[in-house]
N, C-alpha and C positions, 0 to 999 in steps of 0.2 A: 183487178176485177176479173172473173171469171167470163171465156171467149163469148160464151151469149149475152150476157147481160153488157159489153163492149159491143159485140153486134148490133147491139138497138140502140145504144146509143151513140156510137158514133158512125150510123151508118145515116143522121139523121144531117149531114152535110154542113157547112157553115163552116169559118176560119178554124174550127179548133184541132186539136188530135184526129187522126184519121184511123180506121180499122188496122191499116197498114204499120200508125206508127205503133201502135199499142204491140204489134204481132213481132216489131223489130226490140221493142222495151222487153217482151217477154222472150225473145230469143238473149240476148244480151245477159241476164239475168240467169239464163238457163248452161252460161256458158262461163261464168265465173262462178269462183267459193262464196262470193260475198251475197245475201239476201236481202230481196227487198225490206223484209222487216227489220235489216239493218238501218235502214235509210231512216233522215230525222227531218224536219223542218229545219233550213238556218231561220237564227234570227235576223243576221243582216241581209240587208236590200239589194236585187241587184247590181247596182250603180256600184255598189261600196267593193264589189271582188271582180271588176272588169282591170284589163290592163290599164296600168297608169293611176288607179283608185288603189289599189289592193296591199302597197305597202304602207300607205296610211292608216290603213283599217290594220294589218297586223301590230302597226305600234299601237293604236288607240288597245287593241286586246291586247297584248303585254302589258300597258300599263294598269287596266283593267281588274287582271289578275294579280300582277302586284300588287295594288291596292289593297284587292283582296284577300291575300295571302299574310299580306302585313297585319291586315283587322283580327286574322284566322287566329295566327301567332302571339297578336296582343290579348284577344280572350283566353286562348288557352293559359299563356303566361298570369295571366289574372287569375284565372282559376284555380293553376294549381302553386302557387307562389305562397312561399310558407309564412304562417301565421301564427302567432303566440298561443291564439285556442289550437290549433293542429299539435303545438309543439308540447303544450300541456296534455292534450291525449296522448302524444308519444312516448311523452316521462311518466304515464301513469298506467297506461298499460304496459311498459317495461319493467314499472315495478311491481306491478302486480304479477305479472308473468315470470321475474326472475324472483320474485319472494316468493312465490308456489313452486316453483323450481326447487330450488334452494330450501323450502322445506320438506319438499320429497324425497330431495338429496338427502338430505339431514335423517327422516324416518329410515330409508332403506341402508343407509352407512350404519344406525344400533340396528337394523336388521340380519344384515352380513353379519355383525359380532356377534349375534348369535340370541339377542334381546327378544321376545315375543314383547308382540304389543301391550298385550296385557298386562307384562311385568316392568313397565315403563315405569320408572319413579317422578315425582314431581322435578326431581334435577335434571331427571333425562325430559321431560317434555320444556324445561324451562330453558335447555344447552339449543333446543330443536327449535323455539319459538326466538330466541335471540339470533340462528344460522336464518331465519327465515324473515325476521326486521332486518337483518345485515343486506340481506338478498334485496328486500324491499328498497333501502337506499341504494345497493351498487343498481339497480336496474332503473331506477328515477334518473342516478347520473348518465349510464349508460345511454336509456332512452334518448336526455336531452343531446348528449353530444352524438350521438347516430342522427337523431333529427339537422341538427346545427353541422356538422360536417358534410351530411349528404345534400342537403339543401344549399349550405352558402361554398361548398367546396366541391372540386373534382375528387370527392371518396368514395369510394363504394363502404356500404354500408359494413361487409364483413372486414375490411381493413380499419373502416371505424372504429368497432367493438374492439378489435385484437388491439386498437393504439389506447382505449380506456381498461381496456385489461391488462396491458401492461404498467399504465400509469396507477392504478392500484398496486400491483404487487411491487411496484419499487417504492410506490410510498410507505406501504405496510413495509419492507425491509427498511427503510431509511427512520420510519421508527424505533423499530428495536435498535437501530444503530444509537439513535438519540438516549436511549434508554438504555445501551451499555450493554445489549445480549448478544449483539454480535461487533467483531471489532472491522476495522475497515477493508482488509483483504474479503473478508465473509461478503461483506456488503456488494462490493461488486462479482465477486461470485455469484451468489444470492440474485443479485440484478441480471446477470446474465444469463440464469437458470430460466429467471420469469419470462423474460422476452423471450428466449426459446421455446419455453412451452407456449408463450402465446401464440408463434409464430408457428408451432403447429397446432395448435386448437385453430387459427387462420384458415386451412382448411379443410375441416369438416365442419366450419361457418357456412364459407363461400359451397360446400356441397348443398349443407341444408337450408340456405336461401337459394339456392335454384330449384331444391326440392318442393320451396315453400317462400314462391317472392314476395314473402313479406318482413322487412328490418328484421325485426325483433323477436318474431316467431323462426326464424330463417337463424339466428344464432342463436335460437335456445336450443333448437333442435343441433344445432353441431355443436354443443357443450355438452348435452344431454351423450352425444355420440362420443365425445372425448374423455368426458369422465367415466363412461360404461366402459373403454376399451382400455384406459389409464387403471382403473380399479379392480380390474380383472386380472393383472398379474398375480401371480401364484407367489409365495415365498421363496420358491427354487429360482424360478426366473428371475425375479427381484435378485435374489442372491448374486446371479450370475453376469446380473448389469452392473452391479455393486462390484463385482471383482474386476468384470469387462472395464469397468470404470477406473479402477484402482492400479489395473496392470497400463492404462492408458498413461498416466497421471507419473509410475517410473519410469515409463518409455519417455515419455516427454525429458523428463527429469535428466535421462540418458541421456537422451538426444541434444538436450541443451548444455550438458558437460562436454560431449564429443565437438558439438558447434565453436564452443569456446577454445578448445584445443587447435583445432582447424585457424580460426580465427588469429592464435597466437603464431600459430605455424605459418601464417600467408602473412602475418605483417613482419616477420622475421626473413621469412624467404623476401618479401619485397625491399623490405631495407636492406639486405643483400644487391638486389639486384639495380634498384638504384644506384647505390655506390656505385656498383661495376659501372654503369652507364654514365655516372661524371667522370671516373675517372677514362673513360672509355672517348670522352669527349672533351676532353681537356685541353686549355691551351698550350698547356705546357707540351710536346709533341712525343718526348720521350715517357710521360707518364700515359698520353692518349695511345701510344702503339701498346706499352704493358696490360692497358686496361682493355684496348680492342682484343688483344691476346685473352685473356680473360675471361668478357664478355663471347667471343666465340668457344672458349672452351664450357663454359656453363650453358648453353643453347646446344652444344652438341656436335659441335665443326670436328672432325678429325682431326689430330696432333699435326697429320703429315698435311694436313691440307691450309692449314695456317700461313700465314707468309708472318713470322716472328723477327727474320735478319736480314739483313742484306745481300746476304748471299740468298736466300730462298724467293726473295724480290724480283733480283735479279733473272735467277733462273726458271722464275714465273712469265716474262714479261720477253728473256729473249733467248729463251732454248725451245 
């Protein structure tokens, strides 16, 4: 309270605060960071924060707080704990987001080739409406397993998508396999092709759900960026990953004839040197000194440094 109106009152005598203590409260106050508007009402009573009271009263607020921390944690969990109606908004706006995707895709790919809208035939709107019911199922599946992995699993949502985008494109190849259009080298080829590119469409997912923290909206947008950036190669470049590719493909080929040769050459030198080393360790004493001879001359011992006779034994030992 402001020095006058303490003046009057407590200049009015009686057990309580005196002028004096109020003038040491407001020096006190004037002499740390902390302000009186800091200050709160406790709710507990005196008695409860005197020595000898006071570790009781901190268990009763621990447990207090746990309690309530525990209530905090079960409503939240209730609230946001997935539910079949959440799960079916998520399969249905997935699919509806990746079938408008996917027909966009579809118009601007006859755009590139060069088609005006207008000269669209009933085959070309019927190729765009089928890329765009296709979109509508793969984002139904997508949706539900992005829903169902992120909710019942440690997944993030963009590793989700990239594990249903790969489980399509190896189903789609293990089709044709079934159907004779490709034979079974192709197939895991083919397989390995897709997991690659999922594995980088992976991230400009994980980009565009940071751009955009929502599942579903969060990997359209990094499909959207991976097929912009995928479709944008030119013919010359293409050409030149296509050779890049090709010249990879005889080095290897290379590489794995020279491997082979190596391979023949180290198990020939090794069974060479085996031998030397039974015969180097023989019981027999005059076949173990030939083969110690041997054995040191294939490691690289000098001729003169050998001890092969008994005269050289000798004059190692006492000249």
């Amino acid at each position: 309270m402001p020095r006058e109106e303490a003046r009057k009152l407590l200049t009015l005598g009686g057990d309580g605060p005196s002028l004096k203590d109020w003038a040491r409260v407001q020096a006190f106050f004037e002499e740390i960071s902390v302000g009186i508007e800091s200050l709160e009402p406790s709710h507990l009573e005196y008695s409860e924060v005197q020595k000898g009271a006071y570790d009781a009263t901190l268990m009763t607020e621990e447990d207090s707080l746990r309690s309530t921390d525990q209530s905090l944690r079960g409503d939240a969990y209730r609230e946001s704990r997935p539910t079949l109606r959440e799960g079916a908004k998520a399969t249905l706006a997935a699919a509806a987001i990746e079938g408008g995707t996917a027909l966009a895709l579809a118009v601007a790919e006859k755009r590139r080739a060069g088609t005006q809208l207008r000269d669209f035939t009933g085959e070309d709107w019927a190729n765009i409406a089928g890329e765009g019911g296709f979109g509508v199922a793969k984002g139904g599946v997508r949706g539900f397993s992005i829903y169902w992995l992120t909710n019942f699993t440690a997944t993030s949502a963009a590793v989700a998508s990239s594990i249903v985008t790969a489980a399509f494109g190896v189903a789609e190849q293990a089709n044709k396999l079934r159907r004779g259009e490709i034979d079974e080298l192709e197939f895991i080829e083919n397989a390995e092709l897709v997991c690659l590119e999922t594995a980088v469409s992976a991230l400009p997912s994980c980009v565009g759900q940071a751009l955009i923290p929502v599942p579903v909206l969060g990997n359209t947008v990094g499909i959207i960026m991976y097929k912009t950036v995928s479709s944008s190669l030119s013919q010359r470049e293409a050409s030149l990953i296509a050779q890049y590719v090709g010249e990879q493909r005889a080095l290897d080929e290379q590489l794995a004839a020279e491997y082979r040769e190596l391979i023949e050459t180290l198990d020939a030198s090794m069974s060479d040197y085996l031998g030397l080393l039974e015969r180097a360790f023989s019981p027999d004493l005059e076949v173990a000194l030939l083969g110690s001879v041997e054995l040191a001359l294939e490691l690289g011992v000098a001729s003169e440094e050998i001890l092969d006779s008994a005269e050289t034994v000798l004059a190692y030992f006492l000249d």
